[in-house]
MMTF fields as JSON, N, C-alpha, C and O atoms, coordinates in Angstrom:
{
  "mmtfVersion": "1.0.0",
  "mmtfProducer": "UNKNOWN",
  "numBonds": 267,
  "numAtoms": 268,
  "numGroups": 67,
  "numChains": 1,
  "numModels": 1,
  "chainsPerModel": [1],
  "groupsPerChain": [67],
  "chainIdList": ["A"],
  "bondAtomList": [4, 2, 8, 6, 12, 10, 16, 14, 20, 18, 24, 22, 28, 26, 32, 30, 36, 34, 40, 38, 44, 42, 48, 46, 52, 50, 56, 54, 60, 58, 64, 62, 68, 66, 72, 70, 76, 74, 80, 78, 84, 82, 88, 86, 92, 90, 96, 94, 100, 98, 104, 102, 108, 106, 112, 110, 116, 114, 120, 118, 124, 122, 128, 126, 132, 130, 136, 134, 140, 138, 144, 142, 148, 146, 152, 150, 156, 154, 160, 158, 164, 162, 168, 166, 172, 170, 176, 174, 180, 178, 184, 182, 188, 186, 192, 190, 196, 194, 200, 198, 204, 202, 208, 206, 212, 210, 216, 214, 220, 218, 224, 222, 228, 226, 232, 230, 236, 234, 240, 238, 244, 242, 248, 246, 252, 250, 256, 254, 260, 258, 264, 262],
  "bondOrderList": [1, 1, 1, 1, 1, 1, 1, 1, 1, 1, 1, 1, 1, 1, 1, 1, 1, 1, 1, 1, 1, 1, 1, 1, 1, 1, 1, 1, 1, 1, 1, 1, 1, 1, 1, 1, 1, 1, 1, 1, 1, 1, 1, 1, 1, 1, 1, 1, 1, 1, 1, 1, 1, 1, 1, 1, 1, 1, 1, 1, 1, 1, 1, 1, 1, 1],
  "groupList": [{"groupName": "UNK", "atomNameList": ["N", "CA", "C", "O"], "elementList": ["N", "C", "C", "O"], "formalChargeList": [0, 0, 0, 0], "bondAtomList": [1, 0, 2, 1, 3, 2], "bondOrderList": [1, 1, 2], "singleLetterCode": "X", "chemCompType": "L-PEPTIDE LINKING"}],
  "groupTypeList": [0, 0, 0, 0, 0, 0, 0, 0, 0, 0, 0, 0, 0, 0, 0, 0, 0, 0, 0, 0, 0, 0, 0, 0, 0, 0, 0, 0, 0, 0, 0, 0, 0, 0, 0, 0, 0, 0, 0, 0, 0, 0, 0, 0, 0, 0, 0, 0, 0, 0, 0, 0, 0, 0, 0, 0, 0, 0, 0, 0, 0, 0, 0, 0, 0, 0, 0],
  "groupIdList": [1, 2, 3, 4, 5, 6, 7, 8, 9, 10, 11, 12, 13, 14, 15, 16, 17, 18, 19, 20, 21, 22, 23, 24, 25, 26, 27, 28, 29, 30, 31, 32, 33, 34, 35, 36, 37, 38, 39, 40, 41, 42, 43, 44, 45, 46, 47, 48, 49, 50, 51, 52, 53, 54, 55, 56, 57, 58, 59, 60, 61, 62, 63, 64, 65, 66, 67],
  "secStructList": [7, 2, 2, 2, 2, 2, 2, 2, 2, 1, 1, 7, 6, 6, 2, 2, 2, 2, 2, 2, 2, 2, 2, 2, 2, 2, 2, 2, 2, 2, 2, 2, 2, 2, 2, 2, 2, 2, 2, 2, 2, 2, 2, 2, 2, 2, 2, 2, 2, 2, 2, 2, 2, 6, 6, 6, 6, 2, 2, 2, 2, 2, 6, 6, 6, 6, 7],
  "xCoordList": [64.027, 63.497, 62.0, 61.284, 61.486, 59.906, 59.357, 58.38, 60.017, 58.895, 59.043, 58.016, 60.367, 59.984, 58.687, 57.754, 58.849, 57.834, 56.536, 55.536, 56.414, 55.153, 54.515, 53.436, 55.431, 55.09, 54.64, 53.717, 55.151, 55.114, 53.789, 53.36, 53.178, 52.52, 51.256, 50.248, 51.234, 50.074, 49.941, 48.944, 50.775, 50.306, 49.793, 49.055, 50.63, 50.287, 50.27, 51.133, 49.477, 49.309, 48.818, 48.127, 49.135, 48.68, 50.648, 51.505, 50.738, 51.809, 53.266, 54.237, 53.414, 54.189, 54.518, 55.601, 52.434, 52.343, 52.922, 53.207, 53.03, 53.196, 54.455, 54.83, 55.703, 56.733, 57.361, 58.341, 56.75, 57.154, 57.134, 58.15, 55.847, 55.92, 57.061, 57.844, 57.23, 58.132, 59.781, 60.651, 59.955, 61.401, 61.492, 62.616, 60.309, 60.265, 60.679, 61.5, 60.086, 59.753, 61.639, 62.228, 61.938, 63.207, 64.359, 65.476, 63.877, 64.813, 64.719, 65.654, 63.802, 63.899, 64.236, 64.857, 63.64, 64.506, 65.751, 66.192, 66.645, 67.668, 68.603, 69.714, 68.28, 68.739, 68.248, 68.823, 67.085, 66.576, 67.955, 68.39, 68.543, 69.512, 71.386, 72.389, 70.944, 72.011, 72.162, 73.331, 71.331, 70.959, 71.558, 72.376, 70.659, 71.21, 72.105, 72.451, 73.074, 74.678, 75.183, 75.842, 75.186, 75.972, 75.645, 76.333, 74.685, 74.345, 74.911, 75.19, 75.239, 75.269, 77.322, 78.186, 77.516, 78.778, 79.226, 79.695, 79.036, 79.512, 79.06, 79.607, 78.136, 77.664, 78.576, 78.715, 79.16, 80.352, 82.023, 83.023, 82.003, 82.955, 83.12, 84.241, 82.222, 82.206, 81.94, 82.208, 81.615, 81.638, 83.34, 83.685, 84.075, 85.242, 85.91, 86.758, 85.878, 86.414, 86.68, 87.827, 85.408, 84.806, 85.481, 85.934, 85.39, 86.397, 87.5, 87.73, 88.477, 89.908, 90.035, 91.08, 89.107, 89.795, 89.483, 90.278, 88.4, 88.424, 89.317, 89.402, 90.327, 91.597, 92.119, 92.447, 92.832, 93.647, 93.262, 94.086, 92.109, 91.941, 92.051, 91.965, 92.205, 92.467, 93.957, 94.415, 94.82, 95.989, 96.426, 97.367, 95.677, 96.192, 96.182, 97.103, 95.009, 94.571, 95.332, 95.825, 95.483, 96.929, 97.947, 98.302, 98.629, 99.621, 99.628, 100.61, 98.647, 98.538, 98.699, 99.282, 97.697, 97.885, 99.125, 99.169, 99.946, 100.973, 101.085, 101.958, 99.909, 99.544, 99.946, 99.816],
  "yCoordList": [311.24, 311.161, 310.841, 311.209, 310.157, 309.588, 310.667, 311.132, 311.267, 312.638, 313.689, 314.23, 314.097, 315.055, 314.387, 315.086, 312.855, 312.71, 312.733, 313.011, 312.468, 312.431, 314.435, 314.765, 315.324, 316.435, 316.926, 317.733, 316.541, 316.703, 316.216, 316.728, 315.077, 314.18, 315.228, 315.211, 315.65, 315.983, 317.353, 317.863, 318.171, 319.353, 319.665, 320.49, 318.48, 318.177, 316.648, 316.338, 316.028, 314.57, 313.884, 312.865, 314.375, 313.844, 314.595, 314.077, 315.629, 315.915, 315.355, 315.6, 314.651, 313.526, 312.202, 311.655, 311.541, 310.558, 310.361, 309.288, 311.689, 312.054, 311.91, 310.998, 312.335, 312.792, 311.336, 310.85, 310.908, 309.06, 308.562, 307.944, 308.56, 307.512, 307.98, 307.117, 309.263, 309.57, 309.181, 308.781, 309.394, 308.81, 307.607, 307.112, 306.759, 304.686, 304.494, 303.647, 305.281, 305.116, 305.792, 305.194, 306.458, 307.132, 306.299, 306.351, 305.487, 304.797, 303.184, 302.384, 303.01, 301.894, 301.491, 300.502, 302.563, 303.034, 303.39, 303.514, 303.646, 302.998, 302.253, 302.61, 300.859, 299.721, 299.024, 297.988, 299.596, 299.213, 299.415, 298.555, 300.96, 301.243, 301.167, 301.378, 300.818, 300.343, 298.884, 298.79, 297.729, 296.574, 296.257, 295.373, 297.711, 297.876, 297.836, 297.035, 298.8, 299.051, 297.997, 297.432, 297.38, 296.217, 295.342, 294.372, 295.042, 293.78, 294.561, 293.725, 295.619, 296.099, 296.067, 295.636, 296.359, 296.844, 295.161, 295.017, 294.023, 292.463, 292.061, 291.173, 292.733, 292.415, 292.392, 291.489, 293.555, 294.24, 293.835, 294.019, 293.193, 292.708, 291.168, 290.683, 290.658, 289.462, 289.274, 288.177, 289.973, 290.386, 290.473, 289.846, 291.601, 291.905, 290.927, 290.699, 290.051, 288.55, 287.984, 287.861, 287.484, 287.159, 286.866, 285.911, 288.374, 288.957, 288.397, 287.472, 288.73, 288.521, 286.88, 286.457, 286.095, 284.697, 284.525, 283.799, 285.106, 284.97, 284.923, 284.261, 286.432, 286.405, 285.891, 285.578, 285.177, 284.413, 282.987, 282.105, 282.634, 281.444, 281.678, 280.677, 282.676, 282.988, 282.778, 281.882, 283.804, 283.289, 282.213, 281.92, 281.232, 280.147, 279.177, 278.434, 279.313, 278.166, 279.286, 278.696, 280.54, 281.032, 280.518, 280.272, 280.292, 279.633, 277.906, 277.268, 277.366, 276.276, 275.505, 274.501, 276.735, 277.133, 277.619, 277.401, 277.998, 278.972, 280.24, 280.718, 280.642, 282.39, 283.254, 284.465],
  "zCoordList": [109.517, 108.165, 108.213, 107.282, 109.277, 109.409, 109.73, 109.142, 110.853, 111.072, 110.04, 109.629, 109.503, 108.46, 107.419, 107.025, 107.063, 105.934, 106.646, 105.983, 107.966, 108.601, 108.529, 108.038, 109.088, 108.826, 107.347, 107.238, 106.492, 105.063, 104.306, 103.272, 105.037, 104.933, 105.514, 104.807, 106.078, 106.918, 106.684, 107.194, 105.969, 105.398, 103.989, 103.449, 103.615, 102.146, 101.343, 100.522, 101.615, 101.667, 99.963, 100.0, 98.755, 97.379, 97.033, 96.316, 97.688, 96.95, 97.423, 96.707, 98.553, 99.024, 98.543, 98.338, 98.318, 97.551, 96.061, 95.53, 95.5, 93.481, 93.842, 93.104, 94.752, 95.054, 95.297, 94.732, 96.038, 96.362, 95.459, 95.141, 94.462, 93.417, 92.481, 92.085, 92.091, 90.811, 91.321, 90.548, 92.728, 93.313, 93.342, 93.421, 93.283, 93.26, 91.648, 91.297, 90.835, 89.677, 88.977, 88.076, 89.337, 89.029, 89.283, 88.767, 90.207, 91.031, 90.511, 90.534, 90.196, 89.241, 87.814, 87.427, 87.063, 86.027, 85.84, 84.698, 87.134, 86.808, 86.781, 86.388, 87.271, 87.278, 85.931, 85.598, 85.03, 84.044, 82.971, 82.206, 83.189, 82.865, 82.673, 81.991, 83.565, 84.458, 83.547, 83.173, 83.084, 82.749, 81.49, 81.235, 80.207, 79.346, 79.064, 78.196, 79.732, 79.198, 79.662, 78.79, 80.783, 80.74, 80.174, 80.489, 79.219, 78.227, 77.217, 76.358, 76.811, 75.167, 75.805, 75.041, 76.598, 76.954, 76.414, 75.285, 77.289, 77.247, 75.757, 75.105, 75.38, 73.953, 72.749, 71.924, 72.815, 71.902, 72.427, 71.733, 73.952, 74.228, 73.472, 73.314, 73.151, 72.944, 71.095, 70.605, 70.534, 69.633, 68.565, 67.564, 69.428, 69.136, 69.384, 68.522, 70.444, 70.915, 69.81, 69.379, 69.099, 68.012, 66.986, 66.354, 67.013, 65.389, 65.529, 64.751, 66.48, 67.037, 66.767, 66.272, 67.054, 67.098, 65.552, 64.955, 64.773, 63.513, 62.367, 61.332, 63.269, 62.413, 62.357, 61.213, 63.577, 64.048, 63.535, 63.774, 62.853, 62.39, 60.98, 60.269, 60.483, 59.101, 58.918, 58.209, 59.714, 59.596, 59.516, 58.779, 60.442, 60.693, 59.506, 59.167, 58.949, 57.473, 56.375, 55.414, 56.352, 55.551, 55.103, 53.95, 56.534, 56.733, 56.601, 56.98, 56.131, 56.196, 54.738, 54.329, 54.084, 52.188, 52.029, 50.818, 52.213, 52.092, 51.349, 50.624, 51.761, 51.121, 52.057, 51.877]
}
């Protein structure tokens, strides 16, 4: 892999560098991504949690009124 980039490098040396940066840059973006969905994913998990014990505390003071 070193000598292909070393050959690559030496025939064409700005268009390796553009090529590196946009694969660092691609490649970081997506763990940026990656970040997102699992905060929005646990977001909405916890959310619905939420709701669920909400009901369940409704019922509960329901049943407490006797409605």
């Amino acid at each position: 892999m070193v000598f292909l980039g070393l050959v690559a490098y030496d025939v064409w040396p700005i268009g390796v560098l553009v090529i590196a940066l946009i694969v660092v840059i691609v490649m970081f973006l997506q763990f940026i991504v990656c970040a997102m969905h699992q905060f929005s994913a646990s977001a909405l998990y916890i959310w619905a949690a939420g709701r669920h014990l909400m009901d369940k505390a409704m019922q509960g003071f329901g049943a407490l009124l006797g409605v």
